[in-house]
C-alpha positions in Angstrom: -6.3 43.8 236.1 -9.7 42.0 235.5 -11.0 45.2 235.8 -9.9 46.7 232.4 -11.1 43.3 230.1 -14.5 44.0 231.4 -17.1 45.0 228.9 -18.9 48.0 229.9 -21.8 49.1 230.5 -22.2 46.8 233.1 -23.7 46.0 236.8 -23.1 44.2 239.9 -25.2 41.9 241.7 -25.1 39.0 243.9 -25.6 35.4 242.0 -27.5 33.8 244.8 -30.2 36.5 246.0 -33.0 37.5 244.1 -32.4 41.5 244.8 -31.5 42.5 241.3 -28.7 44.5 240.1 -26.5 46.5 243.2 -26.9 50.3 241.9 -26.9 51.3 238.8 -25.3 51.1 235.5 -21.5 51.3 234.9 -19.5 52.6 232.4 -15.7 52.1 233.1 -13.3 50.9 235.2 -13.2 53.8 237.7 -16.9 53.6 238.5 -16.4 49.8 239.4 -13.7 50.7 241.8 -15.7 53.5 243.1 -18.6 51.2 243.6 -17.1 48.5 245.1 -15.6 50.9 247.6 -18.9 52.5 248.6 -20.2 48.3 249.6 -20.1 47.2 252.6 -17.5 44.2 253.5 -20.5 42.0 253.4 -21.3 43.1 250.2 -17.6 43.7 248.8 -16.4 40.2 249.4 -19.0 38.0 248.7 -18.2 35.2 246.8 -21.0 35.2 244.8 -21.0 38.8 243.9 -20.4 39.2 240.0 -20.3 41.7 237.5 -22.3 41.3 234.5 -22.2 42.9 231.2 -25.7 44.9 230.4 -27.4 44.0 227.3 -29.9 46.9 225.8 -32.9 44.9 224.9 -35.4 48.3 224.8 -37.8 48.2 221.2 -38.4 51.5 219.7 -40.8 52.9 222.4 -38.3 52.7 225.0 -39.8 49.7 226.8 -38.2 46.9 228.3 -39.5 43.2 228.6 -38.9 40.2 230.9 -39.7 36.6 229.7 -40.2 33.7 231.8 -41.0 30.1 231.6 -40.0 27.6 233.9 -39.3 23.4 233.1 -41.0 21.0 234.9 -39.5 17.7 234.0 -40.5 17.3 230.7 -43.0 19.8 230.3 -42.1 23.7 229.6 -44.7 26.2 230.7 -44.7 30.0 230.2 -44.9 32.1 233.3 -45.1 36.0 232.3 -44.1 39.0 230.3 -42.9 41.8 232.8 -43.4 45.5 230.8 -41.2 48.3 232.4 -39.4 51.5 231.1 -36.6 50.6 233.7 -34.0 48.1 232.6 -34.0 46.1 235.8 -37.1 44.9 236.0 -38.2 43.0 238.7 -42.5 43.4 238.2 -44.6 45.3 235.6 -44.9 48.6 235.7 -46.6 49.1 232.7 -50.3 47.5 232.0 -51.8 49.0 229.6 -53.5 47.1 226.5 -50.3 46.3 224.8 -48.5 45.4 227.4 -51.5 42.9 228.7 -51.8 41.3 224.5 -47.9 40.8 225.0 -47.8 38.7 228.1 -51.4 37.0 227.1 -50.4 35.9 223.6 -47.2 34.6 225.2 -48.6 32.2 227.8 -51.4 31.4 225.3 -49.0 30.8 222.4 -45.4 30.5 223.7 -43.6 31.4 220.3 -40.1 30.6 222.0 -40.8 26.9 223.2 -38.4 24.9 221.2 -35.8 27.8 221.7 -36.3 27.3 225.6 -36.2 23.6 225.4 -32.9 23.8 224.0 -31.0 25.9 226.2 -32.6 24.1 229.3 -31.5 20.6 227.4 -27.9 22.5 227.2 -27.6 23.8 230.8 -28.7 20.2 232.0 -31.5 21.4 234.1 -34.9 20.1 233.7 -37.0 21.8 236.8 -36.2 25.9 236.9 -37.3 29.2 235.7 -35.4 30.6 232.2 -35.6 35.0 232.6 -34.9 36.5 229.2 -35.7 39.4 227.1 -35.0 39.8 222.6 -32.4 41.9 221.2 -33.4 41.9 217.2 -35.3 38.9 217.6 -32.9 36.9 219.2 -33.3 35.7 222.7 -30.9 37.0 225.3 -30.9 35.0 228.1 -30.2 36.3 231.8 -29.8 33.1 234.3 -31.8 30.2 235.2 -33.1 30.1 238.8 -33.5 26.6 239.9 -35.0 28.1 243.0 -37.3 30.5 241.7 -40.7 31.8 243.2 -43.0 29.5 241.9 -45.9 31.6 241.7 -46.9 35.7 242.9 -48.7 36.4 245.5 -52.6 37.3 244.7 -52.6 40.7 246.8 -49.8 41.9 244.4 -51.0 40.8 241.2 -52.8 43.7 239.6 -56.4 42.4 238.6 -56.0 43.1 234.8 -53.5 40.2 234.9 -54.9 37.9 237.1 -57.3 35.6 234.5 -53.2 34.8 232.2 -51.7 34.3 235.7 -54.6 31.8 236.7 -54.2 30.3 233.1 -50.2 29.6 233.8 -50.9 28.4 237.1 -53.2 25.7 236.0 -50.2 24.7 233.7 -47.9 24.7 236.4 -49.9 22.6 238.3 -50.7 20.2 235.5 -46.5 19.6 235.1 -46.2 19.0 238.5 -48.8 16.4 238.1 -47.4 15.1 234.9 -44.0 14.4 237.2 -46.7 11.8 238.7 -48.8 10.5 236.5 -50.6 7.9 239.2 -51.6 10.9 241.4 -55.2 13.1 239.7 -55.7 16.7 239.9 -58.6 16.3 242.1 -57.2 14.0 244.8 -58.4 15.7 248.0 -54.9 15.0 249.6 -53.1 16.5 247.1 -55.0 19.6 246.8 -54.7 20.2 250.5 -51.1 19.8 249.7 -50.8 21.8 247.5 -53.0 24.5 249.3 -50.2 24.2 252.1 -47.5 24.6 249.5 -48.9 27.9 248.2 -49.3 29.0 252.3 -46.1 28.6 253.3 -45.1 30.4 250.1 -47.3 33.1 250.3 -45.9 33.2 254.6 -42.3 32.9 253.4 -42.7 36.1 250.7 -44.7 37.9 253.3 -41.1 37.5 255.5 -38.5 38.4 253.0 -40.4 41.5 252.1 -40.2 42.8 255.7 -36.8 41.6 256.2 -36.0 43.6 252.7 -37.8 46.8 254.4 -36.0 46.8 258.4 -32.4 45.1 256.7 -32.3 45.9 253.3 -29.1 44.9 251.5 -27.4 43.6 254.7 -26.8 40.3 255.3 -26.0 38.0 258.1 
């Protein structure tokens, strides 16, 4: 079956959540059966619930990295390096001084733009956020969210990041701007909008983390 042309190692997640991978790394054929027969029906038989073949992306000190950079219209603007020792990595866990220069030199100098703009210009999609990672100096990209979060939430973001974060903000802001080129960045009206904008974000993240802690993987 479709089981045995799969390339393993490999995980399973859901395409159309933003939990990251469902348990961990699989090897064969047998664990997948064995893991899809530990889900839940809500889990088992979701339509968007795929398996993907893991990529090994780790340098020589073990350490894993998450690019991001989202398109805005025309304008591409780098968001973050995540540093972790765990292969899903879904926020830094690692800050110390060489982690920091990675991510800073990134947003400052974005080495991959004209890579980026290319697979965005190939996928059709000019407003999202690209996640990807280099295997041997090629990149090795893992989806495009054209819903992504636009921006974290200031009580999570540690404080030795906060001054790159601001910087990529700022960029974000300007793209949105550039999407209206009649409208200025100090236009009271639109920086109360925006101000509401980053509310309702901040309120909506605020939810899903709770709903994450009382539900956890279940779903409606």
């Amino acid at each position: 079956g479709a089981f045995q042309r799969a390339r393993f190692p490999a995980f399973l997640r859901r395409a159309n959540t933003h939990a990251g991978s469902i348990g961990g790394l699989l090897h064969d054929a047998g664990e997948l059966a064995d893991r899809l027969r530990s889900l839940p029906e809500s889990e088992h038989l979701a339509e968007d619930l795929l398996l993907v073949e893991f990529c090994d992306t780790r340098d020589g000190q073990g350490r894993y990295y998450k690019y991001a950079a989202m398109r805005v219209g025309d304008t591409l603007v780098p968001r973050h390096v995540f540093t972790s020792l765990n292969w899903m990595l879904k926020k830094p866990d690692i800050l110390d001084a060489q982690a920091l220069a990675i991510e800073r030199d990134y947003v400052r100098g974005f080495p991959h733009r004209e890579a980026i703009r290319r697979i965005f210009s190939l996928g059709g999609i000019d407003f999202g956020r690209i996640d990807y990672s280099l295997q041997q100096g090629e990149l090795r990209v893992w989806e495009i969210n054209t819903n992504p979060t636009l921006m974290p939430g200031r009580k999570r973001l540690a404080e030795s990041r906060r001054a790159v974060i601001e910087e990529t903000n700022q960029m974000f802001l300007q793209a949105l701007l550039a999407l209206n080129p009649g409208l200025a960045g100090g236009d009271p009206q639109l920086q109360a909008t925006w101000a509401r904008v980053r509310a309702r974000h901040n309120r909506s993240a605020f939810a899903h983390r709770w709903k994450r802690k009382i539900f956890g993987r279940r779903r409606p």
